[in-house]
N, C-alpha and C positions, 0 to 999 in steps of 0.2 A: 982514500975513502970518499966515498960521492954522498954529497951533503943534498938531502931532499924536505921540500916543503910541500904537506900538503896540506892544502887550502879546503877546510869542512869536517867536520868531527862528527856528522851521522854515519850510518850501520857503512854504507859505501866508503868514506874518506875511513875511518876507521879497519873495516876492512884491508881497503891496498895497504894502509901503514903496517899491517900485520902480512901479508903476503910480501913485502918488500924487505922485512924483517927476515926471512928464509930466504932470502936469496943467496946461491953463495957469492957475489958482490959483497962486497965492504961497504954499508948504508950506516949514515947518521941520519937519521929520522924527525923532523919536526913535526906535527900535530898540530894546526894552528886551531883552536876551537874559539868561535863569535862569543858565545856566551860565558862571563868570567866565573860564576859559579860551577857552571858545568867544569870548567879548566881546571879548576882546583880540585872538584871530586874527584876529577876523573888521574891527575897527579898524586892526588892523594892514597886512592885505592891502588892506584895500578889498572883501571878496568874502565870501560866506558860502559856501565848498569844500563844509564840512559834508553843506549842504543843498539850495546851489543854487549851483552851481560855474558858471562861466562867466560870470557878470552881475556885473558893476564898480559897488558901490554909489553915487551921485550923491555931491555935498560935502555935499547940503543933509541926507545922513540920516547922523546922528548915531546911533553906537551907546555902548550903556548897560548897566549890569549892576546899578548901582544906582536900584533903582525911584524914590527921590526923584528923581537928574536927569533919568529919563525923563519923569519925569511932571509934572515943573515947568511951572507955565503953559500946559500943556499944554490946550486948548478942546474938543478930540475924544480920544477914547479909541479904540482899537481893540481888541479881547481876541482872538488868534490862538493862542491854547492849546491844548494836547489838551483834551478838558471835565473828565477825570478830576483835572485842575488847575485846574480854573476856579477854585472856590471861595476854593481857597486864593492866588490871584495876585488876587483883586477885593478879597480880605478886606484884605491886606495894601496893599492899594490907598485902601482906604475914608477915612486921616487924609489922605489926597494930596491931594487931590482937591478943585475949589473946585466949589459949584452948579450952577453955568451948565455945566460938563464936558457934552459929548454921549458916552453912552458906545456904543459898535455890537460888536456880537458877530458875530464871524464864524468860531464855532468851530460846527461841525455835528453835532451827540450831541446827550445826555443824559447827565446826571450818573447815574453807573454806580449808585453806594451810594440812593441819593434818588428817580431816576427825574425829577428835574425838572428843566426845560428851561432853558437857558442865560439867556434873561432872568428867567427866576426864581431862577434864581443869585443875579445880579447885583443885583434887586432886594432878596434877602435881604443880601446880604452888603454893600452901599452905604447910606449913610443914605436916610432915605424921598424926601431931597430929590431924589434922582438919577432916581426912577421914572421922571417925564414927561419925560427926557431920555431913553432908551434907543431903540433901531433896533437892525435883522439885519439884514445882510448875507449872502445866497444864493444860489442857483442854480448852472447848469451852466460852473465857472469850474475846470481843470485848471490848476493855481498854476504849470507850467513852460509852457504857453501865454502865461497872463496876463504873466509873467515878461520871455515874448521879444516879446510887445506887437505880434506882425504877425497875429496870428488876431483877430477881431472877438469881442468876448465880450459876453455881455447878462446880468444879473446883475440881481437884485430887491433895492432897499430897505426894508424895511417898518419902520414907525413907529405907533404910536397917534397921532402929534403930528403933522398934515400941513404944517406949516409946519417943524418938523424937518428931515422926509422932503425937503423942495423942497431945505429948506438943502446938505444931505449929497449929495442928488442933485449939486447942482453941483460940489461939492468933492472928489467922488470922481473926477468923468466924466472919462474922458483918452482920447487916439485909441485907438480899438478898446475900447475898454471905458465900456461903455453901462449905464444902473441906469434900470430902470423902478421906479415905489416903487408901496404898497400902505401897507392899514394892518391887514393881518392877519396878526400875529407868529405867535399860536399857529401857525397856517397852515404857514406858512413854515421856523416852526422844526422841528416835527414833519417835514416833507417829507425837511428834509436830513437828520433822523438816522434814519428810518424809511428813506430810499433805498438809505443805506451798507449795510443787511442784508438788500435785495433783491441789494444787487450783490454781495454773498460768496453765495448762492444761483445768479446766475446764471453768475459764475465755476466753482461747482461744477459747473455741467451743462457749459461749457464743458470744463474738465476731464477729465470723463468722453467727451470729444467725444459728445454726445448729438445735437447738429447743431444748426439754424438754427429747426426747429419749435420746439421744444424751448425755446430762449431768447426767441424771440417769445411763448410762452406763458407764461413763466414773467415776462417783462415789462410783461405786461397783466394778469396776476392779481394781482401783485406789486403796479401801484398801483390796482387795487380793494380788497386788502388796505389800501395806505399810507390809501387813501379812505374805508374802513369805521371807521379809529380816526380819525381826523383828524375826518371829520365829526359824529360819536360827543362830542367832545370841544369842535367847536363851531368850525371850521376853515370856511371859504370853499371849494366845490365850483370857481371859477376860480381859486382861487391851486394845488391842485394837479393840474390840467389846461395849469399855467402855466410857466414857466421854473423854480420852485423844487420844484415837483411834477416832473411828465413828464420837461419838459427835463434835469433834475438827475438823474433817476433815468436815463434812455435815454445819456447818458452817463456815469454811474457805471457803468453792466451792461455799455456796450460797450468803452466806450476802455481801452486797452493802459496809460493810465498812470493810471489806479487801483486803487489801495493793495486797498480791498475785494475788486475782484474777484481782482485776484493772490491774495489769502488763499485765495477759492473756489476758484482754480482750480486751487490749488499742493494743498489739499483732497482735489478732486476729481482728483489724479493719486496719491492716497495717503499723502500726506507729513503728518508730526502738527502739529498747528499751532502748539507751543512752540519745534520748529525752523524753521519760517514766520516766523514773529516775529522771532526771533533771527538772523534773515538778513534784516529789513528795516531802513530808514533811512526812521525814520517811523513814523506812526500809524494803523490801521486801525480808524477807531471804530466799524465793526458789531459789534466784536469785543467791545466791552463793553455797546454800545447793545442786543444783542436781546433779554440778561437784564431790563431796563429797559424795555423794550417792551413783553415781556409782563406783568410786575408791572401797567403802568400800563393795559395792557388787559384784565387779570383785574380791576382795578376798577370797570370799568365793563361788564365781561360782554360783550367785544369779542373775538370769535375769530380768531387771525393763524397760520394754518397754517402758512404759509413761512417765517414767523418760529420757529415754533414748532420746524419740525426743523431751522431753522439753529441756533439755541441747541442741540442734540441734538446735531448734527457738533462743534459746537466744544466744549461744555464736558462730554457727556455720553455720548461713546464712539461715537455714531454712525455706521454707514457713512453715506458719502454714495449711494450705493444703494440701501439700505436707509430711506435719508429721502426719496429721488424717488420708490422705489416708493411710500409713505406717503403722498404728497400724490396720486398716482395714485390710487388705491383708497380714496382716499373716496367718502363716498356722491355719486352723480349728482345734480345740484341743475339749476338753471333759473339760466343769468347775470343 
């Protein structure tokens, strides 16, 4: 039986525990949850109300507030964190923890303060022994689909280690939830947190009911932009063309239950984004990812327009008007 911990108790870490729970793999399941109140409701009930109300946790998932019994013997690691906590839940992770641990990030950002990417986290903040074990988890995966387990879902593993990648592939797979692997992280990782801030973008045009052009174009520049820094940076031109690129993005912009686009679109009907926030249950990481975006594209002399006046709307007064006309009235180029 393969002993797994995963690290975050919102709709996402929640989620995989219940997808991992169908597999037919043999899984003992930990649940590690931050908050000690929440741990105990959510033990108590059987259900996490919180965050994902209606789903009856298995016997086999075990919930935990204390990181040793999460993490005991545990062989797979999961990290389901917001990123702006990454560091601090891996650091305190680091004496847990035996070698052989696989750890998989399945958190989608950038670390706000650093600008670095989730397994660079991880590898800072784990002894070195941990490196050659790490994998992402990404792609176009809506944690209350994955959740109810009747919509088919395709989701990329990627690894440096392809004997890893095979392992994890298996031990993930469960009906309706499919993991193609890769072994290009940067790739991968960049896609998912570069998507979330095309999709507070085309929420905002949304908002504005700009209409259907309008989002088509704003989702084709959006990953020539995601493709300009990612390749810049040394990313695979198929991985995002791929379920963690495209796919991820074309369902971020459209679907109804992402977090980002609600931001845009609540934006782009006026409303200031501190009472946005304070009216969600949940984390909307464009929100902190596009300051980080542009830092790590100003290092390398990588131009992200859309990112540029989304960091404008939210932290810098910006009409959202005022920033579509802006992306408009640039100068005319050749695609």
């Amino acid at each position: 039986m393969t002993r797994i911990a995963i690290l975050g108790a919102g709709i996402w870490g929640t989620a995989l525990s219940l997808v991992l729970s169908r597999s037919p793999r043999s899984h003992e399941i930990s649940l590690w949850v931050r908050d000690a109140g929440l741990a105990e409701e959510i033990r108590r009930r059987r259900e996490n109300v919180s965050y994902l109300p209606g789903h009856a946790l298995p016997d086999q998932i075990r919930v935990a507030h204390e990181l040793d019994k999460a993490l005991s013997a545990a062989t797979i690691i999961v990290g389901a964190m917001p990123s702006a906590h990454a560091r601090e839940v891996y650091s305190a992770a680091a004496g847990r923890v035996a070698p052989y641990t696989a750890v998989v990030s399945a958190t989608k950002g950038l670390e706000p303060a650093t600008h670095a990417r989730m397994s660079e986290v991880i590898a800072q903040s784990l002894p070195a022994a941990y490196a050659p074990r790490l994998a992402v988890l990404s792609g176009p995966s809506f944690a209350l689909e994955v959740a109810h387990g009747f919509s088919p879902t395709a989701v990329v593993l990627a690894s440096h280690d392809a004997a890893l990648a095979a392992e994890l592939q298996e031990e993930f797979a469960a009906p309706n939830f499919r993991l193609y692997t890769n072994d290009d992280i940067l790739g991968v990782e960049l896609a998912g947190a570069m998507k979330n801030v095309i999709a507070i973008a085309a929420g905002t045009c949304q908002g504005l009911a700009l209409g259907s052009n309008s989002l088509a174009a704003l989702i084709t520049r959006g990953l020539a932009e995601m493709s300009r820094l990612a390749f810049a940076l040394g990313a695979k031109p198929e991985t995002l063309s791929g379920l963690a690129g495209l796919g991820d993005l074309v369902l971020t912009c459209t679907g109804s239950l992402s977090r980002n686009r609600h931001v845009g679109m609540e934006l782009g009907k006026g409303r200031l984004l501190a009472e946005i926030i304070a009216g969600m249950h949940g984390v909307a990481e464009g929100v902190g990812t596009a300051a980080a975006l542009l830092a790590l594209a100003g290092e390398h002399n990588i131009e992200l327009p859309i990112t540029t006046q989304v960091e404008a709307i939210l932290h810098h007064g910006k009409s959202p008007r005022e920033a579509i006309r802006a992306i408009m009235e640039r100068p005319q180029r050749k695609e």
